[in-house]
C-alpha positions as CSV (number, residue, x, y, z in Angstrom):
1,X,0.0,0.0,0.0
2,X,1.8,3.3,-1.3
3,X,1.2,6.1,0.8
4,X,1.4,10.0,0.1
5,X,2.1,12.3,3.0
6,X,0.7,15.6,3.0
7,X,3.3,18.6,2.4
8,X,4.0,18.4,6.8
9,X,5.1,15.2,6.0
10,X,2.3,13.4,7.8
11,X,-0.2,11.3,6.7
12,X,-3.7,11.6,7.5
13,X,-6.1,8.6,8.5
14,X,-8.7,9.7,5.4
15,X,-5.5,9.6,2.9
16,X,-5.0,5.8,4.4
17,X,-8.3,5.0,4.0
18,X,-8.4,6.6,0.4
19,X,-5.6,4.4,-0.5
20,X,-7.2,1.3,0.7
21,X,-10.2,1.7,-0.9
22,X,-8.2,2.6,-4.6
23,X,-5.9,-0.2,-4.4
24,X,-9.4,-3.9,-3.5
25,X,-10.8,-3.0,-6.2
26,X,-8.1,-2.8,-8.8
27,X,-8.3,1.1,-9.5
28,X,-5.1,2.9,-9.4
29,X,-4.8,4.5,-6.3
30,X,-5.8,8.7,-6.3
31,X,-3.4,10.8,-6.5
32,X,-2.0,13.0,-4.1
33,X,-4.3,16.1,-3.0
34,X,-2.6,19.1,-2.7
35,X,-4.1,21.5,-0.4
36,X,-6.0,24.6,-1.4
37,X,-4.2,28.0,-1.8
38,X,-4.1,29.9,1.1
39,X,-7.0,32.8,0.8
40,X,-7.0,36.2,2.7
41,X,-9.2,37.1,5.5
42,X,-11.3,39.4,2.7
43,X,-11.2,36.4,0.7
44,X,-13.1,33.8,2.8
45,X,-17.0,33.8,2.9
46,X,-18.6,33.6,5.8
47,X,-22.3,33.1,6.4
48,X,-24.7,36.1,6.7
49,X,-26.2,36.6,10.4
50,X,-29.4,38.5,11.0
51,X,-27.2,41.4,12.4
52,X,-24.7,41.7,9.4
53,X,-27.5,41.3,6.8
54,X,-29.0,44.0,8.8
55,X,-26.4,46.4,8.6
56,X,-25.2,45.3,4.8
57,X,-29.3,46.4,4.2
58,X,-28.6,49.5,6.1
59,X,-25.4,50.6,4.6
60,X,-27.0,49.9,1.0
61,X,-30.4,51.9,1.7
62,X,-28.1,55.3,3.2
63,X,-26.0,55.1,0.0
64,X,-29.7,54.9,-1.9
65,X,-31.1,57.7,-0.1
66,X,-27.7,59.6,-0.3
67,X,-27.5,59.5,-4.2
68,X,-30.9,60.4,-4.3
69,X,-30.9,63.4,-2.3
70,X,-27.4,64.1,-4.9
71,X,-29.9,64.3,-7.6
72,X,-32.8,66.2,-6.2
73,X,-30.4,69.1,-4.9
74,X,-29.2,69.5,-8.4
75,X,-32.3,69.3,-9.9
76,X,-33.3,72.3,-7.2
77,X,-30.2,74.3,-7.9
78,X,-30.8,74.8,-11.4
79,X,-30.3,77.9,-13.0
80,X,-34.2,78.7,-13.6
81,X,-35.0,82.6,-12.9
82,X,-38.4,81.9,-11.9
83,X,-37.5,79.6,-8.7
84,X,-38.9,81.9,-6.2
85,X,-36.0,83.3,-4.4
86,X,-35.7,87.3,-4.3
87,X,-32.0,88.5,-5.2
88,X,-30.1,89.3,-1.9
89,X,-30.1,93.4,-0.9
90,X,-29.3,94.9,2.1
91,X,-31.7,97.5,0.9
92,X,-34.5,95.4,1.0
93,X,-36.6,94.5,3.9
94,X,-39.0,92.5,2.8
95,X,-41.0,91.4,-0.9
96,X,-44.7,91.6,-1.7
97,X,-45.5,88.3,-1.9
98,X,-42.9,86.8,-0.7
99,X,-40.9,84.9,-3.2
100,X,-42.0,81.6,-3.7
101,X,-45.4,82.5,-2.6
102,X,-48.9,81.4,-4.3
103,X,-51.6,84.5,-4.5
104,X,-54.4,85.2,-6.0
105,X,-54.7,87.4,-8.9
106,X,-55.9,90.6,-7.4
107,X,-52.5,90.2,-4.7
108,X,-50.7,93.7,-4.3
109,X,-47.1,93.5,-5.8
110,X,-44.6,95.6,-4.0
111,X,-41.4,95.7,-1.9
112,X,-40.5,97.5,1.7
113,X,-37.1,99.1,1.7
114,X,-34.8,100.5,4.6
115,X,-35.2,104.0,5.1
116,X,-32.0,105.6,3.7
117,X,-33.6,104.2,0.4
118,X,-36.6,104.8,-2.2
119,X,-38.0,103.1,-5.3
120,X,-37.6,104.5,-8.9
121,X,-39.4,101.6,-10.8
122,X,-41.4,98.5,-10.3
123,X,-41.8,96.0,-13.4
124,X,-44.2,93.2,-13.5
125,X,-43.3,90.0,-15.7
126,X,-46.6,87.9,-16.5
127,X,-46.5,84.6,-17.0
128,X,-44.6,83.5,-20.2
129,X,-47.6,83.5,-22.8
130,X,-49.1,86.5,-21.3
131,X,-47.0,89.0,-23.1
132,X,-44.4,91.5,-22.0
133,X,-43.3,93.4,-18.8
134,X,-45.2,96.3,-17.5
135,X,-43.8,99.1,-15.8
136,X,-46.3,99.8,-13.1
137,X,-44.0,102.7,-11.4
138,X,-46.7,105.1,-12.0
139,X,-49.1,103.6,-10.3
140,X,-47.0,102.8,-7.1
141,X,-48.8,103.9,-3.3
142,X,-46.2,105.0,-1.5
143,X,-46.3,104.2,1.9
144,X,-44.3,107.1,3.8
145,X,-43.6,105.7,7.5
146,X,-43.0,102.5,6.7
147,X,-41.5,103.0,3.8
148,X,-43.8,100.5,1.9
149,X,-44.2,100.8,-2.1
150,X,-46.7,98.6,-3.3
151,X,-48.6,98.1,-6.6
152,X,-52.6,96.9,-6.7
153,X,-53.6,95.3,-9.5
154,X,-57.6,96.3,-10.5
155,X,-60.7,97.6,-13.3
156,X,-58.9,100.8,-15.0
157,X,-55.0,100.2,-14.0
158,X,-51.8,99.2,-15.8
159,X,-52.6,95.1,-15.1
160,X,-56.2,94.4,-14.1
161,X,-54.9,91.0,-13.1
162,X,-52.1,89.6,-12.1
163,X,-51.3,86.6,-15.2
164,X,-52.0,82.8,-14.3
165,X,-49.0,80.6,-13.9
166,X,-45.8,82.2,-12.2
167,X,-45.5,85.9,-12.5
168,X,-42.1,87.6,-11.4
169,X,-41.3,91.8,-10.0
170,X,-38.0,93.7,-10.8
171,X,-38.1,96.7,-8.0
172,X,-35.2,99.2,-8.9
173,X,-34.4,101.4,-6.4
174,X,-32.0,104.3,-4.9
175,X,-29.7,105.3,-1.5
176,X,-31.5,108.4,-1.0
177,X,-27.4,110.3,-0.2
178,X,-26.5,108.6,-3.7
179,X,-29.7,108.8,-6.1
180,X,-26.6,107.6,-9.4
181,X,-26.1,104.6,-7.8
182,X,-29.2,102.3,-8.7
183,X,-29.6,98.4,-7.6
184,X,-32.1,95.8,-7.7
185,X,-34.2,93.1,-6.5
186,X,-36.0,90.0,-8.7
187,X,-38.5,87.6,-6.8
188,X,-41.0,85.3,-8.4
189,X,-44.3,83.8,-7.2
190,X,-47.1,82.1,-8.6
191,X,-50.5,83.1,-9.3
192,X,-53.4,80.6,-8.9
């Protein structure tokens, strides 16, 4: 009976009883088994608990939601003028609406400044296929203490009704000390 010793030079009882089997029956007897290649630690597969398959899940669903919230923020951040947000002055206190607001169509359009400053023109955009801007400066209330200039639309003035759909205002206005130097402020909002 020919024996093959592993590569620690020993023999193991199954390779004896291998040999015994191969060599009754008339077969020639198997060959020698080499052992398998050694594998890493990241190599070897162990079997899933509840717990790991838990946190696998886990770790998969906050890259999901992660990629996800990727997409909607640049989908938000687009470059579209009519998002809503008013362009940033120091100037300006507050909007009429607010950007990003939904009013009606008879909703006054106008814009508060600080006090060192005052308005020299307020445009309304309609809604796209409602036609062009109107300057409705000329038709401005003044509102002296709080500084308040605001623009109702109604029967007889510039825009009867504010248009369907998203409408924006372009207040340009002036530091009372330096009446040259104009700035401005662009909000949109959406008429129902």
């Amino acid at each position: 009976m020919t024996v093959y010793p592993h590569s620690n030079g020993q023999t193991s009882q199954q390779d004896i009883r291998e040999q015994a089997a191969g060599q009754g029956s008339g077969q020639t007897p198997p060959s020698r088994k080499t052992p398998p290649a050694q594998k890493t630690p990241f190599a070897q597969k162990t079997p899933l608990t509840r717990s790991s398959l838990r946190i696998r899940v886990s770790i998969a669903a906050l890259i999901l939601f992660g990629i996800a919230g990727l997409v909607v923020a640049v989908l938000v951040s687009g470059e579209d003028d009519t998002d809503g947000t008013a362009t940033p002055s120091p100037a300006v206190d507050r909007v009429i609406p607010a950007a990003g607001d939904e009013v009606l169509q008879q909703q006054q359009v106008g814009v508060v400044l600080d006090p060192r400053y005052r308005l020299s023109s307020l445009v309304i955009y309609p809604s796209s296929g409602a036609g062009g801007a109107v300057d409705v400066t000329g038709e401005v209330v003044h509102v002296e203490g709080l500084n308040r200039f605001e623009f109702n639309p109604g029967a007889g003035r510039l825009v009867e009704a504010l248009s369907p759909d998203i409408n924006c205002a372009v207040a340009t206005f002036v530091l009372i000390a330096r009446p040259e130097e104009a700035d401005t402020v662009r909000w949109c909002f959406t008429v129902s």
